[in-house]
ZAMARGU-4260 file (C-alpha; in steps of 0.2 Angstrom, whole numbers, plus 5000, padded with zeros to 4 digits):
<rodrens>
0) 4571/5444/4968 | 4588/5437/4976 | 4593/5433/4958 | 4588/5452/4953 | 4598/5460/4967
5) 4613/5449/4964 | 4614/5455/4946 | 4612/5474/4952 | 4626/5471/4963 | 4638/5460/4950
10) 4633/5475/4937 | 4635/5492/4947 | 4653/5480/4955 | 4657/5480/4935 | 4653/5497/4931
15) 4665/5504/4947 | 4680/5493/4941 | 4676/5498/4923 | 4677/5516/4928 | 4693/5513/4942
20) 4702/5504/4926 | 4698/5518/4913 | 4704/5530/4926 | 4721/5522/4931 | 4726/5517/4912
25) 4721/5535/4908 | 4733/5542/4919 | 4749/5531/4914 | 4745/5534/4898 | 4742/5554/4901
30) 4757/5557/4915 | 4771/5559/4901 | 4762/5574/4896 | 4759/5580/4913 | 4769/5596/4908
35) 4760/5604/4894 | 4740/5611/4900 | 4727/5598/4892 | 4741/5583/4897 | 4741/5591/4914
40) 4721/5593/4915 | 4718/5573/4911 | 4732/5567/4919 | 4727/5576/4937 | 4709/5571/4933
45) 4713/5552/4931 | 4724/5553/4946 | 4710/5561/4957 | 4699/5549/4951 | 4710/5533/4953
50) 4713/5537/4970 | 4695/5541/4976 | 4690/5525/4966 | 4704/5514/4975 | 4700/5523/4992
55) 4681/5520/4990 | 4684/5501/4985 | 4694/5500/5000 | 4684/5507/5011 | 4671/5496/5006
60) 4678/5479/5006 | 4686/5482/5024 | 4666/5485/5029 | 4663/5468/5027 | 4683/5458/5026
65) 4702/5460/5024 | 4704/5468/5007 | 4714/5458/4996 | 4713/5444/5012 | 4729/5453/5017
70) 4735/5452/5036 | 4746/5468/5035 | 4733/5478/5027 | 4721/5473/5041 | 4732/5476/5053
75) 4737/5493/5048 | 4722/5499/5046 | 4704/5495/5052 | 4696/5481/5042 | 4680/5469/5044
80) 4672/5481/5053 | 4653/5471/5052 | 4660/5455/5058 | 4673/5465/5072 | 4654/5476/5078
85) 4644/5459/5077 | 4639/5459/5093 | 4635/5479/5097 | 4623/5477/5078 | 4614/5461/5089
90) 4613/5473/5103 | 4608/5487/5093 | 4594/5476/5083 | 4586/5469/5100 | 4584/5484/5105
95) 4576/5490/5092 | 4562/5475/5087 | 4561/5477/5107 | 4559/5494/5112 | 4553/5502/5093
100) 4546/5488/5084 | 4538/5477/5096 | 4533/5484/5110 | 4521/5480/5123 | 4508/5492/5117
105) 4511/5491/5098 | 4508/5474/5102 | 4491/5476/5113 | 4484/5486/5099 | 4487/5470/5085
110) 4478/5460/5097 | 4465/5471/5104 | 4458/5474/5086 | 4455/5454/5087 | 4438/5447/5089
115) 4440/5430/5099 | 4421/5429/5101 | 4416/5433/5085 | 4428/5420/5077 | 4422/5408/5088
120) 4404/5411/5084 | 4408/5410/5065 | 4416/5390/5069 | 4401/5385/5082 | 4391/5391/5066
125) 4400/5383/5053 | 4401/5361/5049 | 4417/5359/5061 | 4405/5358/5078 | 4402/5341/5073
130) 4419/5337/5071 | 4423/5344/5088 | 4408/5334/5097 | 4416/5320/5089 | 4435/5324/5096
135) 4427/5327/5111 | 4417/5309/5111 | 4434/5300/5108 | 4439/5310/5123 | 4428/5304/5134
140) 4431/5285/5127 | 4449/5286/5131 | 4446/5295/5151 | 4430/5280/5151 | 4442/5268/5149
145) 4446/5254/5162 | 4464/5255/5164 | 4461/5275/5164 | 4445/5275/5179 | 4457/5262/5188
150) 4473/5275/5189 | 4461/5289/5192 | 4452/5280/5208 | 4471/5275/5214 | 4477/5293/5211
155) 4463/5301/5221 | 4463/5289/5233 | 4484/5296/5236 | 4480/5313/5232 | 4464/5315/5246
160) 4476/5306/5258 | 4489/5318/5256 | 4479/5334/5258 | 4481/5340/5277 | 4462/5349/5274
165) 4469/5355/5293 | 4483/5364/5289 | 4474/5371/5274 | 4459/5377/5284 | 4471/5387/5296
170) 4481/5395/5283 | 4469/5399/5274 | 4460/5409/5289 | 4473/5417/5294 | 4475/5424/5278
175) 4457/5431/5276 | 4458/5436/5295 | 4476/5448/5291 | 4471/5454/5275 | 4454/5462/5276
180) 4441/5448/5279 | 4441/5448/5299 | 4428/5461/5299 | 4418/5451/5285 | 4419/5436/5294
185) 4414/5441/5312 | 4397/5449/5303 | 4393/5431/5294 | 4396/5422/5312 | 4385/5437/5321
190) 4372/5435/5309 | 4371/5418/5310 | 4372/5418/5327 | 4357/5430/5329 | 4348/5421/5315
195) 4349/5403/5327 | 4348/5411/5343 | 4328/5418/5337 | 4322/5401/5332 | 4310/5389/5342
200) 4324/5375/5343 | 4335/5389/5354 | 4321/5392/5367 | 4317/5373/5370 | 4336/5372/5370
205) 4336/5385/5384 | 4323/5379/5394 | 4332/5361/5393 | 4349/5369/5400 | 4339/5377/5415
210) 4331/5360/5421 | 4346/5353/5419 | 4353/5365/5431 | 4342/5363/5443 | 4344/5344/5442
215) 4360/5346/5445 | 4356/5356/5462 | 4342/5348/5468 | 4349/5341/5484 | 4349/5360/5491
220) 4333/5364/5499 | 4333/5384/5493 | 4334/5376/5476 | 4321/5365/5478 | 4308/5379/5483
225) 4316/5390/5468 | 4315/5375/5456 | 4295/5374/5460 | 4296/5394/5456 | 4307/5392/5440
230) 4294/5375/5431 | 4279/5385/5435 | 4285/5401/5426 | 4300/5390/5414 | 4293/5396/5398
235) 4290/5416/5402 | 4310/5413/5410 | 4315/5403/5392 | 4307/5419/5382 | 4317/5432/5394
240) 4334/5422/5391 | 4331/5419/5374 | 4329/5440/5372 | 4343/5441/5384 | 4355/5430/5372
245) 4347/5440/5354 | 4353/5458/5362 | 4370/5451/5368 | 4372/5445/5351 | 4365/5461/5343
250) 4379/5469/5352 | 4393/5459/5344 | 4386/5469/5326 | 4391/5486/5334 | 4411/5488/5326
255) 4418/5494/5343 | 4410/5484/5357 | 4418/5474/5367 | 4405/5458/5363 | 4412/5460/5349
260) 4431/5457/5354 | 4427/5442/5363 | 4419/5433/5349 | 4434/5438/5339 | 4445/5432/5353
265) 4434/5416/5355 | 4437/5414/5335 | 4456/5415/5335 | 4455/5401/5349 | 4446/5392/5339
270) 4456/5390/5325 | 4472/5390/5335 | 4466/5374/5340 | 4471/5364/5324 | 4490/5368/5327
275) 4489/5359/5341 | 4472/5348/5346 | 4476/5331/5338 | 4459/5326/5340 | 4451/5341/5331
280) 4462/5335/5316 | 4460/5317/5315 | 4440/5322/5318 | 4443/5334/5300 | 4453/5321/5292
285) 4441/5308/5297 | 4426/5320/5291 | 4436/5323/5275 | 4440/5305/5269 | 4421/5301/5273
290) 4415/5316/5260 | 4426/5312/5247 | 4424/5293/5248 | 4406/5297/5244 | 4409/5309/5232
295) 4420/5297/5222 | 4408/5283/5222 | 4396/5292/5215 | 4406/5299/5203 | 4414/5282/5200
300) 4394/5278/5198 | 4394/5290/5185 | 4405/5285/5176 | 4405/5267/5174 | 4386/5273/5167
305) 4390/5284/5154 | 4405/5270/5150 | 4390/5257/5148 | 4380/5267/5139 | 4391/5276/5125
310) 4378/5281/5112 | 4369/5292/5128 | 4386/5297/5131 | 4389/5304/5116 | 4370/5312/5118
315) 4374/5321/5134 | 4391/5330/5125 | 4380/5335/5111 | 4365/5342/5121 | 4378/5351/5134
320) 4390/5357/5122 | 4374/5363/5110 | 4368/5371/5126 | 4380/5381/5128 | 4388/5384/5110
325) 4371/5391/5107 | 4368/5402/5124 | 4386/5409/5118 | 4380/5414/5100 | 4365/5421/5108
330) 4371/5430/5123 | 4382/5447/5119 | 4384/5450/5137 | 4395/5434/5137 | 4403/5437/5120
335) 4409/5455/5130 | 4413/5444/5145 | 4422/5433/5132 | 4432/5446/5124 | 4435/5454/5139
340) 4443/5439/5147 | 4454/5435/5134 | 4462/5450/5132 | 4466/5452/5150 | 4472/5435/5149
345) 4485/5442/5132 | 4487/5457/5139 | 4495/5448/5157 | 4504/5437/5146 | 4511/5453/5135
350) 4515/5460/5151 | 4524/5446/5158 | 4534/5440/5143 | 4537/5454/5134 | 4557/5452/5140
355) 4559/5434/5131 | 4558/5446/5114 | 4574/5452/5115 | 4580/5433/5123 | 4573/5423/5108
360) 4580/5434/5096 | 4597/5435/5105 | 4598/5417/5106 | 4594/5417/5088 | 4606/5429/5084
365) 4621/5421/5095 | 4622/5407/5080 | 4626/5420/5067 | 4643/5421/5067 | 4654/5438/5059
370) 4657/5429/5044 | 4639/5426/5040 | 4632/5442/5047 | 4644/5449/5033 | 4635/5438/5020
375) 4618/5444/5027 | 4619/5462/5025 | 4631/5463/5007 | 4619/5457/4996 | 4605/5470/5004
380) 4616/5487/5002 | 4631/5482/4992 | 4619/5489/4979 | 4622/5504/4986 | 4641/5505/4988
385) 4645/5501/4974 | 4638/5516/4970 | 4649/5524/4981 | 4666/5516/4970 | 4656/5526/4954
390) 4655/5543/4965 | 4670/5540/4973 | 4679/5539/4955 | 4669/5553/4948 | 4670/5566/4963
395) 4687/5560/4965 | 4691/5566/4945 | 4681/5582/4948 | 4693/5587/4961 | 4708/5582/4952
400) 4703/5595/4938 | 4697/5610/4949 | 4713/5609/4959 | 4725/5606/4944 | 4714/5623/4936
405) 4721/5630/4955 | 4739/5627/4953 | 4742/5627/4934 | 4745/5644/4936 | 4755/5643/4955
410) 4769/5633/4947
</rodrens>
């Protein structure tokens, strides 16, 4: 195809100069006999249609260099005009693939008629599962590995020591608190508070607190003489308490009371604490490094089985992947869910690097220098303007004879 629009060029380059030449030797040839009519006629014609001929040839070589590589010619008049424009035609071309050609909803519409779950469907269906339950065997042999479980142990061992669970916990409550949750999270602690404060353990717990009370008074006599009063009646007095303590709570659940202020105001204490109380914290880090210690060894556990037992490892890959694989084929609500997922994942992802379009084909463009972009573009329209030498000529020739038909006359 190149070689075919190479020729075209080389052949319609040929035919101008052809018809340039023709003219020009026509008109020497002609101008002696400029003064009788038909010597006049051919000899304005060739001379109309030399000038337009050399004109066009000009015009079009200074489109893309100096004609005749000159230095005066390109300084009195305006020559490489591709190369000298090359960076408004980059502009101009970013522009275009950026806001016309590929555009963030041209390019949501090529994606959104994609099928993600339906092409993954046809691969679970096909032979290449088994060649990804193999991958992912291999997989797990290389995580398996001993030199892999140690770094794993040591890196978690560095990673839970470095997480202040404290400081997360605070920010992360003082988030939810001034963005929308404190009304959320006062009902979960109401809720359960109401929920313990009705149990069996709560009265016995009530009845324990008003003995000890009265232990702690006995040396008065009054108390004394009440205490007998109080242990005789304790269980009727734990039940009235206990309802006592359930409608306090139950106030809390009403939005404006002022219950439930004070066991907002007792939550922000609360968790005020951990900016300061050194003992809450080394109590939650001590808590935390206990958890996950057991949670490792029993993952380490885990996996130093599977690591002994590699045919049952391979096993438990297949049976959950097939699990799943299958409930995914199956299930068109999780196809939907699927699909759904993935274009809002392409669609952020559009939405966020839409701008690097332009970017990557700026920095493409930025190695194309004017000499080259020149290159680029001659073979695609120089077609083309060499047809415009060939009209050039020809208009040029037409003129010649209508105005010598004009002023024959005249003079």
């Amino acid at each position: 195809m190149e070689r075919n629009m190479s020729s075209g060029k080389r052949k319609n380059s040929n035919i101008a100069t052809c018809i340039l030449v023709i003219f020009s030797v026509g008109f020497f040839i002609t101008y002696p006999f400029h003064d009788s009519f038909l010597g006049g006629l051919i000899s304005s014609l060739c001379l109309a249609a030399m000038i337009g001929g050399l004109a066009d040839w000009f015009a079009v070589v200074a489109l893309f260099r100096k004609p005749l590589n000159s230095n005066l010619l390109a300084k009195l008049f305006r020559t490489e005009i591709i190369p000298k424009n090359r960076e408004r035609i980059f502009d101009a071309l970013v522009d275009m693939v950026e806001s016309e050609l590929l555009t963030k909803e041209s390019i949501m519409n090529k994606l959104g008629k994609i099928n993600p779950s339906e092409d993954l469907s046809k691969l679970i269906k096909s032979n290449k599962k088994k060649d990804l339950i193999i991958i992912l065997d291999d997989i797990s042999k290389e995580i398996l590995s001993n030199e892999n479980l140690s770094k794993a142990k040591d890196f978690k061992g560095e990673v839970i020591k470095s997480v202040d669970l404290s400081n997360i916990i605070l920010q992360t409550f003082n988030w939810m608190w001034n963005n929308g949750y404190k009304e959320k999270i006062t009902d979960i602690l109401v809720d359960k508070l109401e929920e313990l404060s009705k149990t069996y353990e709560t009265r016995m717990f009530v009845k324990d607190v008003v003995l000890q009370i009265l232990e702690l008074n006995r040396g008065s006599f009054l108390i004394m003489i009440l205490g007998f009063f109080i242990k005789g009646n304790l269980d009727n007095i734990a039940k009235t308490l206990q309802k006592k303590l359930v409608s306090f709570i139950e106030q809390m659940k009403k939005q404006e009371s002022s219950e439930r202020e004070e066991i907002q105001s007792f939550i922000i204490k609360q968790i005020d604490r951990l900016k300061e109380d050194e003992e809450l914290k080394d109590k939650i880090e001590n808590w935390k490094n206990e958890r996950l210690e057991k949670i490792e060894e029993i993952a380490m556990e885990y996996l130093l089985k599977l690591k002994s037992e590699p045919n049952n490892t391979f096993k438990i890959i297949e049976n959950i992947l097939n699990r799943q694989l299958e409930s995914f084929v199956n299930d068109i609500d999780k196809q939907a869910k699927f699909n759904n997922a993935i274009n809002s994942l392409l669609e952020k992802m559009v939405e966020r690097n839409h701008h690097k379009i332009g970017l990557i084909i700026k920095e493409k463009l930025d190695g194309v220098s004017g000499e080259e972009l020149s290159n680029m573009i001659e073979p695609i329209i120089g077609d083309d303007l060499q047809l415009i030498r060939v009209n050039g000529s020809l208009v040029g020739g037409l003129v010649g004879i209508i105005t010598y038909m004009m002023t024959f006359w005249i003079v």
